[in-house]
C-alpha positions as CSV (number, residue, x, y, z in Angstrom):
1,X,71.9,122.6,106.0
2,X,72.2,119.1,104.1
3,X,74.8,116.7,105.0
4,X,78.1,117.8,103.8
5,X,79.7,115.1,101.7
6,X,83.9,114.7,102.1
7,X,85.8,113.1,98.6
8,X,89.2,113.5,97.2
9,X,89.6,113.9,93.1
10,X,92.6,114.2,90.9
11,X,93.6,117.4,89.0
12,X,94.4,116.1,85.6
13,X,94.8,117.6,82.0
14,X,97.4,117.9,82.9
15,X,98.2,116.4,86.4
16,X,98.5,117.9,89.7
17,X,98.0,116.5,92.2
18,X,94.6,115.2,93.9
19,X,92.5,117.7,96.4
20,X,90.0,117.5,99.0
21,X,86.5,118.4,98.5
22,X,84.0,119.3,101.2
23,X,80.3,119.7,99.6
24,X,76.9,120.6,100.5
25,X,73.8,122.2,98.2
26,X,74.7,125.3,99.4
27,X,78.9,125.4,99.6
28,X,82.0,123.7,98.0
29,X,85.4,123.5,99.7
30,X,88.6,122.8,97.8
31,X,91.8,122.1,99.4
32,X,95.3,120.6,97.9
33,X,97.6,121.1,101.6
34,X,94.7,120.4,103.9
35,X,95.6,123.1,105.5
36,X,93.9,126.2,103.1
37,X,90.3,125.6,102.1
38,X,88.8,127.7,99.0
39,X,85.1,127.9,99.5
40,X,83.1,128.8,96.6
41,X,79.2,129.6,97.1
42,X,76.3,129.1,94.9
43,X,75.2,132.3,93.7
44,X,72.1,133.8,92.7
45,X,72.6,132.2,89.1
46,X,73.0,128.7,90.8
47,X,76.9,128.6,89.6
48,X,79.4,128.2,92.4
49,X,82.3,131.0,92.5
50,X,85.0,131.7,94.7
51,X,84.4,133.0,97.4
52,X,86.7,133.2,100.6
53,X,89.5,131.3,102.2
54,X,88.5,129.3,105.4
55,X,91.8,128.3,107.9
56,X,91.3,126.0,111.0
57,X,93.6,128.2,112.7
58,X,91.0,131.2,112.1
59,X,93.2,133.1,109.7
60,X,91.2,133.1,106.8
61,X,88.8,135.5,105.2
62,X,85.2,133.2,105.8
63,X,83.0,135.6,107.5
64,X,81.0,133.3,110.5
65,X,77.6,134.4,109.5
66,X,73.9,132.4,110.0
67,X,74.1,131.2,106.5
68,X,77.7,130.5,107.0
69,X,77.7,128.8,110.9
70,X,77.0,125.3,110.4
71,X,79.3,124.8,107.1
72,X,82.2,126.5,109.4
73,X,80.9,123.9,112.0
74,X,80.8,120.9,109.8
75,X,84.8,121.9,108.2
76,X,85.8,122.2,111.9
77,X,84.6,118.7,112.5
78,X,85.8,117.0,108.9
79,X,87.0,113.4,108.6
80,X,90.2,112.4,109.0
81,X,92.4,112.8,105.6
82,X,92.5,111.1,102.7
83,X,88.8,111.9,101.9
84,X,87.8,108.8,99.8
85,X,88.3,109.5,95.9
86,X,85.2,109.8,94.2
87,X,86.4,110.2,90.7
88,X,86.1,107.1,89.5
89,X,85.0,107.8,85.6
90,X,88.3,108.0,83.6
91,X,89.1,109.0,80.6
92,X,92.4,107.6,78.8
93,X,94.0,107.9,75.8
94,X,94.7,104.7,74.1
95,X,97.7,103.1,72.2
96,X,97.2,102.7,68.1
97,X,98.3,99.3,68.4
98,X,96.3,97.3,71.0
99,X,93.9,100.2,71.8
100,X,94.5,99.5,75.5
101,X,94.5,102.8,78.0
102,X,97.8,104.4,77.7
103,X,97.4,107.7,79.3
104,X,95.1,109.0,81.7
105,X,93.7,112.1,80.5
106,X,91.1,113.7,83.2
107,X,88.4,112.2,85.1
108,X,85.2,112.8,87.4
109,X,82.7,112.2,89.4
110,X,80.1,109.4,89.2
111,X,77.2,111.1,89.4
112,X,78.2,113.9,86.3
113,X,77.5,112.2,82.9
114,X,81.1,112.5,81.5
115,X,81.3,114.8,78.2
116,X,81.9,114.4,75.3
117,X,85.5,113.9,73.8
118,X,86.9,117.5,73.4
119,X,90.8,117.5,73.8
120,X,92.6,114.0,73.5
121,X,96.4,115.1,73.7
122,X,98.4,114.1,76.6
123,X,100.1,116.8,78.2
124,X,102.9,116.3,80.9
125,X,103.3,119.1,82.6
126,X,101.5,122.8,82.7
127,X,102.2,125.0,79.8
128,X,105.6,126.9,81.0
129,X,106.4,124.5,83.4
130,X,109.4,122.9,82.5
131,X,110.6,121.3,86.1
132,X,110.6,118.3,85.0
133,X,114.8,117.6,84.0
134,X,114.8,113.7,83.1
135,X,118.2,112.2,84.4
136,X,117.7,109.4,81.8
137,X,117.9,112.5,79.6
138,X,121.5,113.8,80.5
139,X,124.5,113.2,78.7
140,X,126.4,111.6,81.4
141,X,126.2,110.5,85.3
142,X,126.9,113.4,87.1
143,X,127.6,116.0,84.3
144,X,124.2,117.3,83.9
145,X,124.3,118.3,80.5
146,X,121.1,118.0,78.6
147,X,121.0,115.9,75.4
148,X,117.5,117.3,74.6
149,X,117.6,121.2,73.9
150,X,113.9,121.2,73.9
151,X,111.9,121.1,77.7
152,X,111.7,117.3,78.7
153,X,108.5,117.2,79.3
154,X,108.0,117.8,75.5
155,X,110.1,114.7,74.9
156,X,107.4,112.5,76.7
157,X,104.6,114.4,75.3
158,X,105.8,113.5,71.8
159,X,106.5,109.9,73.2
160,X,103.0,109.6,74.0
161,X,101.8,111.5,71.3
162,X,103.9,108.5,69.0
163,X,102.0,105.8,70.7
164,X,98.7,107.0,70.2
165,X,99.2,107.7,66.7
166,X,98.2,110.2,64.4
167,X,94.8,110.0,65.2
168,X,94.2,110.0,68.8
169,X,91.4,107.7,69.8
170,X,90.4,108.3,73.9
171,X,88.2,106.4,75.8
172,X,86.0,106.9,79.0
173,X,85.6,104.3,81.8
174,X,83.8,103.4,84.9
175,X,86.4,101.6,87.0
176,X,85.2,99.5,89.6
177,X,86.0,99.1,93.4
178,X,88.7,96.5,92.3
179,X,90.2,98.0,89.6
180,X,88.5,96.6,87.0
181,X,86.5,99.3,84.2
182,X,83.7,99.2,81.7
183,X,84.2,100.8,78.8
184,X,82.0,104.0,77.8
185,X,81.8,106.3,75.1
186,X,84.7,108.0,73.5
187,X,86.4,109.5,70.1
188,X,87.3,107.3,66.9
189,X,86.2,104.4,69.2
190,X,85.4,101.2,67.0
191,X,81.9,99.8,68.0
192,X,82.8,97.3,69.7
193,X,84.6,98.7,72.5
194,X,81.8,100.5,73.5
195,X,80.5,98.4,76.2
196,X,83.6,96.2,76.8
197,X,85.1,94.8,80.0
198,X,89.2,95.5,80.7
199,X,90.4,93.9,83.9
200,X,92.6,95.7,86.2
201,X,95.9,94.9,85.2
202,X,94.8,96.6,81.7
203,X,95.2,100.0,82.9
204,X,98.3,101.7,84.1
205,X,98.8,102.0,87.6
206,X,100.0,105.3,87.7
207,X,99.8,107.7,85.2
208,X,101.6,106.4,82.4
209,X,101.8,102.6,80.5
210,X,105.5,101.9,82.6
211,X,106.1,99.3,79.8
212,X,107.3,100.3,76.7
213,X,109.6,98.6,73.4
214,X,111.9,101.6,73.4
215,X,114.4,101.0,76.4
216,X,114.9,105.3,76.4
217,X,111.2,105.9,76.7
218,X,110.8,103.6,79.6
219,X,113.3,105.3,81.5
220,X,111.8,108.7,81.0
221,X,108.5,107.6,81.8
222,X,109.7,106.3,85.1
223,X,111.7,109.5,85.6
224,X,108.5,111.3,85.0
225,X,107.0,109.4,88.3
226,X,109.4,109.5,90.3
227,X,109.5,113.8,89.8
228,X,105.6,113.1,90.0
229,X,106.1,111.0,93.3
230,X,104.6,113.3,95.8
231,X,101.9,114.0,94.5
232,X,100.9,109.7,93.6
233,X,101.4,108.8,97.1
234,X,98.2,110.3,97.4
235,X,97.2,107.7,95.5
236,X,95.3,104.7,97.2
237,X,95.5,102.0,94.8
238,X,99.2,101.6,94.9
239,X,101.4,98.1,95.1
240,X,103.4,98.4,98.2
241,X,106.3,98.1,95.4
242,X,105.0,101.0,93.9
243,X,104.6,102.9,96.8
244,X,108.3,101.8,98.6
245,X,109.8,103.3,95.0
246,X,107.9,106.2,94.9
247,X,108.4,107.1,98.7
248,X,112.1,107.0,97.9
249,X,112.0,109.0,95.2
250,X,110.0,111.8,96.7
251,X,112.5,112.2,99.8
252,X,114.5,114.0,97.5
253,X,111.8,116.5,97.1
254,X,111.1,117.0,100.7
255,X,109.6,120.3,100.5
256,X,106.8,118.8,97.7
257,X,106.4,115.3,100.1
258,X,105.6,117.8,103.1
259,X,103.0,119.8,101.9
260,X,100.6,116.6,101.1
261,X,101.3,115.2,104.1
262,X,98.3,114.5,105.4
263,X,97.0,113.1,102.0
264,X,99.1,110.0,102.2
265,X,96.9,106.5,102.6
266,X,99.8,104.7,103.8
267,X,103.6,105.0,104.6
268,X,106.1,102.0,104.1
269,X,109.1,103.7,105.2
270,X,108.1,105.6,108.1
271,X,111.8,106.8,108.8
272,X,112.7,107.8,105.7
273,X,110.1,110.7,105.4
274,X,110.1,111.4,108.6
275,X,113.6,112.6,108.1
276,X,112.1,114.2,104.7
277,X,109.8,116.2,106.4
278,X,112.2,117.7,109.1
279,X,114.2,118.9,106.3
280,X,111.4,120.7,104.8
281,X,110.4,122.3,108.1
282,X,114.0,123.5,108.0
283,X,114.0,124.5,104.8
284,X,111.2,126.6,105.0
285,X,112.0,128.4,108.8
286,X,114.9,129.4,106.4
């Protein structure tokens, strides 16, 4: 069997959360806990489906079989988590006024040639998910009453959606080890931005531009990462700022925080979600 190569990549259009990838010609392993492993196989028409469920603890469904041994092997034996990320071609929406990345829309892998331009509407959330409750969109401290009667994460889409303009313009990128990205191909991209050169203090740290004119739409755009905070911390490129708020704000979603637990790079407030994740262990024995 060839080497089997270890990465981590985002889940985006619309977010969720990053996973870890185990891959080899032959086998691909997904998992977004690091606990359950989907393996798909490449079947006889070379296109990898899924397959079975591998568990370190033996309970899932992968048969141990010759073709099967030394893949089972090589997941018993992975590299400590996080994998690196390996999806460093990005593609992000830009703003109609400075045409500078405003929201990231998907990415992928180096080595795939990144498509063309299909969809270039941010999205905030799953269709039908509507978790996300912005307390910057209540009508008072501690009443709870919602001033938007529509799902809040349709507020921010149309918040986005107003900064981008009518026409959506979407660029891809090749960001570089320090931040930095080179500007690819795109849609409604003027010709000279094919080519050009943002630093990395051009593009939003998290998922969102945090900076905006409209006092209101900053705030939901921050509560829209700190109800995303779990799943960012498995982030690597974070200010320890960054990562101090966000690790604050996802203690009060233990149960989220505990499940990608053993995706986080780095913990500032060791304490804190250490008493985070005994709640969720409690929670969930209940």
């Amino acid at each position: 069997m060839n080497d089997v190569h270890f990465y981590s990549m985002r889940r985006l259009s619309p977010y969720q959360g990053t996973v870890q990838v185990a891959e080899t010609a032959g086998f691909r392993a997904i998992t977004s806990d690091g606990m359950t492993w989907r393996v798909q196989f490449l079947n006889l028409r070379s296109r990898l489906s899924s397959h079975a469920v591998w568990r370190a603890d033996g309970s899932g469904n992968l048969v141990e079989t010759e073709r099967t041994r030394e893949f089972i092997a090589a997941m018993q034996n992975h590299p400590p988590f996080p994998f690196a990320p390996a999806d460093n071609i990005e593609l992000w929406l830009l703003d109609a006024k400075q045409r500078q990345p405003l929201a990231i829309l998907t990415s992928t892998l180096e080595r795939i040639t990144p498509p063309r331009v299909a969809d270039s509407v941010w999205h905030a959330a799953l269709v039908g998910d509507d978790s996300f409750m912005a307390p910057s969109l209540s009508s008072g401290v501690g009443r709870g009453d919602p001033v938007s009667h529509i799902p809040h994460r349709e507020v921010l889409n149309r918040c986005v959606q107003k900064a981008a303009g009518p026409l959506e313009r979407a660029q891809w990128f090749r960001r570089a080890s320090d931040g930095s990205g080179t500007g690819l191909h795109g849609s409604r991209l003027d010709p000279g931005q094919i080519g050009r050169q943002l630093e990395r203090k051009a593009f939003p740290e998290m998922l969102l531009r945090e900076e905006w004119e409209d006092e209101r739409e900053k705030k939901l755009v921050h509560d829209y990462h700190d109800w995303q905070a779990p799943n960012l911390l498995t982030h690597c490129n974070l200010s320890r700022l960054t990562r101090d708020r966000l690790e604050r704000a996802a203690c009060r979603q233990a149960e989220k925080l505990y499940k990608v637990r053993h995706f986080l790079p780095e913990i500032i407030n060791t304490d804190l979600l250490n008493v985070a994740f005994v709640e969720a262990v409690i929670r969930r024995s209940s």
